[in-house]
Every structure is written in C-alpha cells, then in structure tokens.
N, CA, C and O of each residue as an XYZ file, in Angstrom:
292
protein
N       0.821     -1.198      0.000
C       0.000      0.000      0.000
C       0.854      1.246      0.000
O       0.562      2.141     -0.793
N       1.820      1.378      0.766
C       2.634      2.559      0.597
C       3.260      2.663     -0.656
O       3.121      3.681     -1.334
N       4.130      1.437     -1.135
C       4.422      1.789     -2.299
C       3.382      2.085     -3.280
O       3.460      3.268     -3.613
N       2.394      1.431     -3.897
C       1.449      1.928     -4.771
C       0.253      2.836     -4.954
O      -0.432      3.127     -5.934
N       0.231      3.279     -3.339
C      -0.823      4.292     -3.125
C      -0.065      5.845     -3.270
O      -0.607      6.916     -2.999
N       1.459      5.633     -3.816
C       1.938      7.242     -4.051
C       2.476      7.729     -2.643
O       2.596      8.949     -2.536
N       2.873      6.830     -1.369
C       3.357      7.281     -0.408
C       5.053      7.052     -0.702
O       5.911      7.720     -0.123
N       5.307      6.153     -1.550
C       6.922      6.316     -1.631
C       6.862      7.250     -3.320
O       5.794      7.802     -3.585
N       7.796      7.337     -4.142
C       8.591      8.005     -4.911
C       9.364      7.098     -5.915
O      10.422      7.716     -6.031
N       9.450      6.100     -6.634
C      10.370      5.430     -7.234
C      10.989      6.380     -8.141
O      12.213      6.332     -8.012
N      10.598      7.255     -9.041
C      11.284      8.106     -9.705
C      12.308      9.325     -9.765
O      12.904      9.944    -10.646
N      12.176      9.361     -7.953
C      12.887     10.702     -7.608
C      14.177     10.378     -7.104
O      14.979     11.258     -6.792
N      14.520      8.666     -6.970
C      15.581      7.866     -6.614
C      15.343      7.952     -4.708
O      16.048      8.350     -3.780
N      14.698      7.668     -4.761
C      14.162      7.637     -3.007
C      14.193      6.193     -2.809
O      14.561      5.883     -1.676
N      13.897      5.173     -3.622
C      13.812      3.583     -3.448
C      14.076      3.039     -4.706
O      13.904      3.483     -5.841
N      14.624      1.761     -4.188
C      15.321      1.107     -5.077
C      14.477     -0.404     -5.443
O      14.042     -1.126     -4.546
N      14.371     -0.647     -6.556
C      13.069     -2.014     -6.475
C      14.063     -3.165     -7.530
O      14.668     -2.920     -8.573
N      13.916     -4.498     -6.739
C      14.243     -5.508     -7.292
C      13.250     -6.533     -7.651
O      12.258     -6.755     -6.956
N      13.557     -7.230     -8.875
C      12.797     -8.361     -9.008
C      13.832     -9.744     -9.387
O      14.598     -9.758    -10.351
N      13.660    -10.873     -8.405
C      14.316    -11.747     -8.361
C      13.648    -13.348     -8.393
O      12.421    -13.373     -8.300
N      14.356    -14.695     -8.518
C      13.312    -15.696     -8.542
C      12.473    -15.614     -9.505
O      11.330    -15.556     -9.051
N      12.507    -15.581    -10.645
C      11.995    -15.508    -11.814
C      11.402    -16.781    -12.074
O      12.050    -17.799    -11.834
N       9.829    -16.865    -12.703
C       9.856    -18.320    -12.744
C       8.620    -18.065    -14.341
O       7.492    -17.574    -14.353
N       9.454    -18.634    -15.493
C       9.052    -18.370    -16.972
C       8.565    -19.677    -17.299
O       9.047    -20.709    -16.833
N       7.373    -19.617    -18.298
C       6.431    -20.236    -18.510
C       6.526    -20.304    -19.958
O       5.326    -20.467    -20.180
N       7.026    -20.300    -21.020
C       6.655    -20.856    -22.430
C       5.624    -21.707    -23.054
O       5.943    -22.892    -23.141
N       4.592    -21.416    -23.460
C       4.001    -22.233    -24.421
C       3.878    -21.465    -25.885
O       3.140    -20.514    -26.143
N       4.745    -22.097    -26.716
C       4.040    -20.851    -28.274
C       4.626    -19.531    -27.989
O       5.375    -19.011    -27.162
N       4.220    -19.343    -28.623
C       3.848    -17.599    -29.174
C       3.589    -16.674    -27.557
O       4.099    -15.591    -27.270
N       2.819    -17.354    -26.850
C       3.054    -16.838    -25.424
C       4.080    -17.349    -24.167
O       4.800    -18.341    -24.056
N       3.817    -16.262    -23.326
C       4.283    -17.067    -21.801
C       4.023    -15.761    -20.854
O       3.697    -14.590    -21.049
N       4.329    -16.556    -19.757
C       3.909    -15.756    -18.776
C       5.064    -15.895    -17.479
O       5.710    -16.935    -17.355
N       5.199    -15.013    -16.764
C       6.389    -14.617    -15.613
C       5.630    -14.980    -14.136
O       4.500    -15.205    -13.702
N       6.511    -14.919    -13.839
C       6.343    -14.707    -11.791
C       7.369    -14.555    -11.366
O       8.260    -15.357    -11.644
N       7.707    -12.960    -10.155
C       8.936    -12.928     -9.874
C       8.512    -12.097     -8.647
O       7.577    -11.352     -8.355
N       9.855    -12.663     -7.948
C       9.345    -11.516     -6.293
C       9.680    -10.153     -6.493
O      10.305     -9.652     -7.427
N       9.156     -9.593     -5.444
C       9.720     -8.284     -6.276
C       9.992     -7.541     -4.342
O       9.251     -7.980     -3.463
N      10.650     -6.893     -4.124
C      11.161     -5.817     -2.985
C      11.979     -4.352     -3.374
O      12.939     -4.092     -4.101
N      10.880     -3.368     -2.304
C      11.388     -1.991     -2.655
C      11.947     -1.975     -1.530
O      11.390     -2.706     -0.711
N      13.018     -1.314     -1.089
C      14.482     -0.718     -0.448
C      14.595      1.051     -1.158
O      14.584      1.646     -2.236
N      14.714      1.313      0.455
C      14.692      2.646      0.822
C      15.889      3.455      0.290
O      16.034      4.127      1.311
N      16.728      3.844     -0.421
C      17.868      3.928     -0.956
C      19.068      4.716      0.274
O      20.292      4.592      0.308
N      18.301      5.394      1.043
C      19.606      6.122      2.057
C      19.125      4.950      3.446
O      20.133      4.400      3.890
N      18.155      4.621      3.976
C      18.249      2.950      4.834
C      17.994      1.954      4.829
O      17.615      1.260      5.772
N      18.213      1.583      3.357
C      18.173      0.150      2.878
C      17.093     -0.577      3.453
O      16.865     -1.786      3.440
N      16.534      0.271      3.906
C      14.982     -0.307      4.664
C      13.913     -0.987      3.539
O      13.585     -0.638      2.405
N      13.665     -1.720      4.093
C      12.539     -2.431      2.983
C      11.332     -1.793      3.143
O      10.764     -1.760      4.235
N      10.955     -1.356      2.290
C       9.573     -0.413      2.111
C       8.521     -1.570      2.125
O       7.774     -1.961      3.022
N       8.728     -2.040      0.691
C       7.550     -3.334      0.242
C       8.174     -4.995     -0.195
O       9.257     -5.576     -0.131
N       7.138     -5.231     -0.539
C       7.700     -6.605     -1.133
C       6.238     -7.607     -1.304
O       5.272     -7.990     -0.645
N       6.858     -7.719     -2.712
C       4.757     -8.734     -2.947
C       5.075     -9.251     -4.314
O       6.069     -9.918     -4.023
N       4.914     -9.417     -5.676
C       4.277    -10.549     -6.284
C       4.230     -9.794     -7.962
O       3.092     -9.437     -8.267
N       5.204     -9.552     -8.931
C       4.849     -9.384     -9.873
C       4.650    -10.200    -10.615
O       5.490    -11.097    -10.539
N       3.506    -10.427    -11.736
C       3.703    -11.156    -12.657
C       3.274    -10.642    -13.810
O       2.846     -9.488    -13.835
N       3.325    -11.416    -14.933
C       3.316    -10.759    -16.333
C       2.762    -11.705    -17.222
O       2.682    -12.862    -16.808
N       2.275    -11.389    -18.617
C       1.586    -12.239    -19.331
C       2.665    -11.552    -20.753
O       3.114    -10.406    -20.779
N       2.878    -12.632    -21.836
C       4.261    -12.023    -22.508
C       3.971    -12.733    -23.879
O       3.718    -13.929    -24.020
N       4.057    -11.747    -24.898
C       3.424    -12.662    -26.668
C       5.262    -11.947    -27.337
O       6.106    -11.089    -27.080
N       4.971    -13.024    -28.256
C       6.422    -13.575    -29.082
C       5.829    -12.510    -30.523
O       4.809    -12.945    -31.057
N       6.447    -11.131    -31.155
C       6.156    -10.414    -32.434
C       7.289    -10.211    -33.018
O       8.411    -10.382    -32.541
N       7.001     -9.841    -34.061
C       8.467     -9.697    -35.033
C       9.908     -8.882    -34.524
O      11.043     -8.990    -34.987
N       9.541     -8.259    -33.695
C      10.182     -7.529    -32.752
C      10.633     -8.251    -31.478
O      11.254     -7.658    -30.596
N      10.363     -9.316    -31.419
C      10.787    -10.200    -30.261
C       9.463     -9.882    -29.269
O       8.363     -9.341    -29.375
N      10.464    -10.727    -27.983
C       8.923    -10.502    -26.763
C       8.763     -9.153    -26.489
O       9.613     -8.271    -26.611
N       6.952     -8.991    -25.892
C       6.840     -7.706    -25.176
C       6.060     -7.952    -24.478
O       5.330     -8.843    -24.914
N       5.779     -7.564    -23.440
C       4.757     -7.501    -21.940
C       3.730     -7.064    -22.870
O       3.957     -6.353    -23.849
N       2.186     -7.673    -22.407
C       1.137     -7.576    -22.597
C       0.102     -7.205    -21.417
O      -0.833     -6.421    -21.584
N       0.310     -7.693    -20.522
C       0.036     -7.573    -19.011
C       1.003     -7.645    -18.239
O       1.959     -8.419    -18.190
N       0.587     -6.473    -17.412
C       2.011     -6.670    -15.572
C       1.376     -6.357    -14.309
O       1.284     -5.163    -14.021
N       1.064     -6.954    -13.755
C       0.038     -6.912    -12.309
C       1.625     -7.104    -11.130
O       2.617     -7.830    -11.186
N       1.172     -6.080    -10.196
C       2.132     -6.028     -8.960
C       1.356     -6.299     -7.836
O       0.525     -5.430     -7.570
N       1.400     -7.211     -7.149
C       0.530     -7.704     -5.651
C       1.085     -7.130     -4.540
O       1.432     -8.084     -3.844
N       1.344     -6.189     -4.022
C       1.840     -5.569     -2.553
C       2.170     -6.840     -1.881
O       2.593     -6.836     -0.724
C-alpha cells in the first residue's frame, strides 16, 4: 500500500526495487512470468515493500513484449 498508493517516490531515486526468482512459462507464441519483487529505501536500505509481480508475454516480429504486468503488494 505505501508503495502503490503514491506514499513512496520510485522516480525521484528515493527507493530502489528488485525483481528476483523468476519463474518463466513458455508455451508458443506466449508465456507468462512470476517474480518476487522488494522496494528498499535507498539512504536505509529499509525495505519499504515486497509482494508478487507477474506478467503475461506474446512472441512479435520484434521479439517478446509484456502484454500484461500486475504487482501484488
């Protein structure tokens, strides 16, 4: 909630966000992601958040691109 309700800042370099544990899904032309994800406070390394991205992902002449990206707090 803090991170996505606009109480932290990711753009102003106030927190730092990782996504790690990646877990990729291929079938075809699609696939789909799951990865943890944690925001860190950048001056006390404090963990702000931490919850649940995942993604839905199609194969175009241009290679892959995100189609859907849902973040779970």
């Amino acid at each position: 909630r803090t991170m996505l309700g606009g109480g932290v800042s990711m753009s102003e370099g106030g927190v730092r966000h990782f996504l790690s544990t990646h877990v990729i899904r291929v079938e075809g032309e699609r696939a789909s992601s799951t990865s943890h994800l944690q925001a860190v406070a950048t001056a006390t390394l404090a963990t702000v958040a931490t919850g649940v991205a995942e993604a839905e992902h199609v194969r175009t002449d241009r290679g892959w691109r995100i189609r859907r990206y849902r973040v779970t707090e």
